[in-house]
N, C-alpha and C positions, 0 to 999 in steps of 0.2 A: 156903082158907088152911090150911098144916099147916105142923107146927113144919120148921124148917131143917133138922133134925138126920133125917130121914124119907125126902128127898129124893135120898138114892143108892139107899134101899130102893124106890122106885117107880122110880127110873130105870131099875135094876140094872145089871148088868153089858154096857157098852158099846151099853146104852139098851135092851136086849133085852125088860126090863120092861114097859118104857113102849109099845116098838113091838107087844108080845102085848097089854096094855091096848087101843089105835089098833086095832090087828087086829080084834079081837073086838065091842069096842063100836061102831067106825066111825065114832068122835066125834074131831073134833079140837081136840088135848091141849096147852096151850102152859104149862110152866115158866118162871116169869119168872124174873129176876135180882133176889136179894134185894138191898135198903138193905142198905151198910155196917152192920156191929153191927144188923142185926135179927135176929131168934129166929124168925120165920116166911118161908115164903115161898108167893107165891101162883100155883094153879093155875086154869088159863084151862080152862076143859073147855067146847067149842062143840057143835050139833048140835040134832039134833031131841032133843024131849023123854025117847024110850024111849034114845035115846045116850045123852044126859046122865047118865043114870042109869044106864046099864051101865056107863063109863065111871065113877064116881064108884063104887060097887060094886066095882068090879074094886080100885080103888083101894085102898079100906077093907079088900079081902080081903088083898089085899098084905102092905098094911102090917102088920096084925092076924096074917097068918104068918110073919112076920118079925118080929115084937115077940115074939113066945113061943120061936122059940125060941133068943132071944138072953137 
């Protein structure tokens, strides 16, 4: 689960984000559709164990360099 507001930072630009994420990890990555008025949205991240976890890494790194430096 990560806030709403996060979710064009992991997609990025015309999903390129998200598809270097899929790349690398080789897990597959599904964005749901948030509830009306919710503040989160959830991320589906499938795969073997070591995907999971590079996939969710990649994630956190993402975000983490895109939060500083905004």
């Amino acid at each position: 689960v990560v806030p709403r507001s996060l979710v064009p930072i992991i997609q990025g630009e015309d999903g390129a984000c998200l598809k270097q994420i899929r790349q690398i990890s080789d897990a597959k990555i599904t964005i749901t559709d948030p509830k009306p008025g919710a503040t989160e949205t959830v991320i589906i991240i499938s795969g073997t164990p070591e995907q999971t976890h590079a996939a969710q890494s990649l994630i956190q790194a993402f975000v983490m360099s895109e939060t500083e430096t905004t």
